[in-house]
N, C-alpha and C positions, 0 to 999 in steps of 0.2 A: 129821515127814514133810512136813507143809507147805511148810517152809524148804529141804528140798531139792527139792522138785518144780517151785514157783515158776517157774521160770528155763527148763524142758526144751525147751517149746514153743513158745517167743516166735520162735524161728528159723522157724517151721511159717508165721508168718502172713504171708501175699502176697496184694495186692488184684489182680484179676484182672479187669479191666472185659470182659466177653460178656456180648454181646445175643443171648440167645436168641429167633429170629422164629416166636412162638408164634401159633396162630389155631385158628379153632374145628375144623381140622384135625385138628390135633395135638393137641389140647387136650379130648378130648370132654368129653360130660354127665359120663360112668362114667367118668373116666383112666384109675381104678387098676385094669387086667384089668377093665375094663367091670363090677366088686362096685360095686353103689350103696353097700352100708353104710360098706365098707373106705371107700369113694371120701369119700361125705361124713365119718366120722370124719376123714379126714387135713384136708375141706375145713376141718373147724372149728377145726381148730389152724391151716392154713395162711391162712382169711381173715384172722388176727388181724395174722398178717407184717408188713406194710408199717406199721402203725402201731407193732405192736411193737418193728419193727427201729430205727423211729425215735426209738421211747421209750430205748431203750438207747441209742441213737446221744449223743442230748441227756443224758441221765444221765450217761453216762462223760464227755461235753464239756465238763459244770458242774463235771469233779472233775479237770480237768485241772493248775490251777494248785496242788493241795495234794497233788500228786504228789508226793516226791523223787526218787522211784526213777527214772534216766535212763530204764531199758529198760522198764519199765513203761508208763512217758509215751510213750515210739514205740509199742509193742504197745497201746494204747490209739488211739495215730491213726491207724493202720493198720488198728484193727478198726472204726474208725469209717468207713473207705474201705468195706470190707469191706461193712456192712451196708445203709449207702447205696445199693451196687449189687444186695444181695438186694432192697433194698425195690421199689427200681427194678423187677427182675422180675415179683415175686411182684404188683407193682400190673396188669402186662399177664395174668398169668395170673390172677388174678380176676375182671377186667374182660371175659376168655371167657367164664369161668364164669354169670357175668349171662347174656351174650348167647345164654348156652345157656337160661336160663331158672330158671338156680340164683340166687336170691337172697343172695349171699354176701356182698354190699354191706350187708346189713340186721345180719347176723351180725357184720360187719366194724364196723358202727354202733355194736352195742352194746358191744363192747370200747372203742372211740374216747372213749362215755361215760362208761365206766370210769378209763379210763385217765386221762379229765380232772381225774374227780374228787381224783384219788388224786396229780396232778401241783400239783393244787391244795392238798390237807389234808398233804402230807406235805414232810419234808425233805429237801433232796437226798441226805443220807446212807442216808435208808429207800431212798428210791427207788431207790440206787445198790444196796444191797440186794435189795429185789423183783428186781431187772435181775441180779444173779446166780446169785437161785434162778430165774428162768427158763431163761437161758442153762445151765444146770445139764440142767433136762429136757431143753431140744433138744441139747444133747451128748448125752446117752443116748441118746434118740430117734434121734440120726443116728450114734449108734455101732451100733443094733441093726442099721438098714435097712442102712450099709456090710458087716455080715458077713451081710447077707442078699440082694445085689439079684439075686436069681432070683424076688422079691415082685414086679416089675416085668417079669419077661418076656412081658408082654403090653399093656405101655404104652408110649403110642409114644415111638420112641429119641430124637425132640427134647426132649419132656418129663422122660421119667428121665433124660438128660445134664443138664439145670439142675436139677432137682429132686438129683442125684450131685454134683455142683455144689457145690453148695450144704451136703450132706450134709459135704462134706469140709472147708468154709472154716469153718463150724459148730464142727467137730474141732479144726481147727486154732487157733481163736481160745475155746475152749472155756474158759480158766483168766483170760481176761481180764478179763473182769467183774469175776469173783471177787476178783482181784488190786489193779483199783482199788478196788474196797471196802475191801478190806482198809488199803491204805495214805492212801487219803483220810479212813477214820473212824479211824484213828491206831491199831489192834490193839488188843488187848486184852480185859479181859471187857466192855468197855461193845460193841465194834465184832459180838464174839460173840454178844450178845446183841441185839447189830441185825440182826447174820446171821442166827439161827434164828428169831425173829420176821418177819423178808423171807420166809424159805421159809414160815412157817407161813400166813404172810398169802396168798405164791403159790398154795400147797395150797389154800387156802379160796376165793380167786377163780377159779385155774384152772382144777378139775374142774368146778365147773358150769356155768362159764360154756361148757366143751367139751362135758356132756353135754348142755345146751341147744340148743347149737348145734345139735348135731349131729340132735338129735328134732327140729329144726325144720328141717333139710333135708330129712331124710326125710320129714317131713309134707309140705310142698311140693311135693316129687316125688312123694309119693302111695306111697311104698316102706315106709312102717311095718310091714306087715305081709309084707312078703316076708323069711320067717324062714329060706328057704335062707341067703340074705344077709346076716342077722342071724348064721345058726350060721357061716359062715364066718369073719363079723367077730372074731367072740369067739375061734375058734381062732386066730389073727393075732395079737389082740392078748395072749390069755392061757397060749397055748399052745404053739406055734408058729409062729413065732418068740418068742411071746411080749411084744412091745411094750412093753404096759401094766404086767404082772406085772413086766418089767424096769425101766420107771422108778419104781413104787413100791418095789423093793426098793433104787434108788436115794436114796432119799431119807433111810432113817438114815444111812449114814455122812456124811451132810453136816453132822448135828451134831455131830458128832466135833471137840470143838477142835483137833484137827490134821488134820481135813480139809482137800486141795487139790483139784480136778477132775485133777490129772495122775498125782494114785494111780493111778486107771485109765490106763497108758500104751499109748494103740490108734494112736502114731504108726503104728506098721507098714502097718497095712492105708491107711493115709490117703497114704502113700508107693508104693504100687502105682499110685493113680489118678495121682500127683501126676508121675511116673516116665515114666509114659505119654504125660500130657497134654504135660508139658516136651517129651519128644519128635516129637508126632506135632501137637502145636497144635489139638486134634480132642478135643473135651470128650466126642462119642462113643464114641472110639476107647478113654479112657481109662476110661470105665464098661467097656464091653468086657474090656479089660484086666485089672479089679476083677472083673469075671463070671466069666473065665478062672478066677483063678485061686481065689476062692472055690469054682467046680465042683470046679477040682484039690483041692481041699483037703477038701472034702466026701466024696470017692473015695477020700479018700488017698494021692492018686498027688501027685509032681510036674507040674503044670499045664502042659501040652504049650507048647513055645515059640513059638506064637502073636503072644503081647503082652507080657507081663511079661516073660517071660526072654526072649526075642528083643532087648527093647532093653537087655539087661544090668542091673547091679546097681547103679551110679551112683549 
């Protein structure tokens, strides 16, 4: 399954330089629908961004020359364009978040530590590793929020457009990682076995490092104890939508030695926004779009033509 999947998505990845003009406007304390819990959970995954984007960025770049595969090697420079300009954002919407009085610099710090150590003790091949089982979660993660952005109907439209953004270049580059791993540590049972050690390793730094974080926003902000906030969170993530419940049951079939990330083929919906955007140049317009017609779909109706079927099937 692997050997056919490979190849589906490479045509998905376009680097797209927008500058989103974010400010403590657009950007509040609370983003997410004003939930501090929701809010700072996503803060803790999202302060890591900008260093993490760049830890993959340098990973895939040290594996560039033991590529053969032609298409690999472009979907690979391509996803380096890519993540460059996430990093680029996500450093401006952090750098609100401070100025709100959210210490996400400090949270941001301590992955930077991490990450050094581990750029330090490991091989490019691990680390090339690690950088797939992440890229792994946030394709889930922004697979769940794309069949969901009614979670954002109360964040402001400049933010959920980069934060939808994002959700979709995420998508689209989702098997790349994966794929230089795979052909930089040469397949096989030694490369398999760097691969499920990369996830277990991810699994062991990632969750705590996110439940940490994320208790020490809330301690800061003084929100520990606001358990409306708290019960909402856990519905989100465990229940509806689901989040979290969904990227842990993500995580066996990655041991699968014929696991690919394109098993899950969510091109579709990632072509709604993309449909949109090509048309109208309005990164708004095309979360809009993705709203439409998730609503419709939700209803069971066809999605009134608005957005998505107004600009045809293209």
């Amino acid at each position: 399954m692997a050997l056919a999947n490979r190849k589906i998505g490479y045509d998905e990845v376009v680097t797209r330089d927008i500058h989103f003009p974010m400010n403590v406007n657009n950007v509040a304390r609370h983003w997410l629908n004003n939930d501090p819990w929701t809010t700072h959970w996503m803060n803790a995954i999202l302060a890591a961004v900008p260093d993490g984007e760049r830890w993959v960025m340098n990973s895939a770049r040290r594996q560039l020359d033991k590529l053969d595969d032609p298409e690999v090697r472009k979907a690979a420079i391509e996803f380096i364009r890519q993540e460059r300009i996430h990093a680029r954002e996500h450093d401006e919407m952090n750098a609100i978040g401070v100025q709100h009085g959210v210490p996400i610099d400090k949270v941001e710090g301590v992955f930077k530590l991490i990450r050094k150590q581990l750029q330090h003790r490991l091989s490019d091949d691990m680390q090339s590793s690690i950088a797939a089982a992440f890229e792994h979660f946030t394709a889930i993660i922004s697979s769940v929020l794309l069949e969901h952005p009614e979670l954002f109907d109360d964040t402001h439209p400049e933010l959920r457009a980069m934060l939808y953004w994002h959700f979709v270049e995420e998508t689209e580059h989702k098997s790349v990682s994966f794929d230089v791993f795979v052909d930089a540590s040469g397949g096989g049972l030694r490369s398999y076995r760097l691969r499920t050690s990369g996830m277990l390793l991810a699994i062991a730094l990632g969750f705590p490092i996110m439940i940490g974080n994320q208790t020490y926003l809330l301690y800061k902000d003084r929100q520990v104890l606001n358990l409306r906030s708290a019960a909402h969170m856990l519905k989100v993530l465990f229940w509806r939508p689901g989040i979290l419940s969904k990227v842990l049951g993500g995580v066996l079939p990655y041991f699968s030695p014929t696991f690919h990330p394109w098993d899950d083929d969510n091109r579709e919906v990632i072509r709604i926004w993309k449909r949109a955007y090509e048309k109208t140049g309005d990164t708004q317009q095309a979360y809009q779009a993705l709203r439409d017609h998730r609503a419709g779909k939700a209803r069971g109706a066809t999605p009134a033509p608005t957005a998505e079927a107004a600009w045809g099937q293209a």
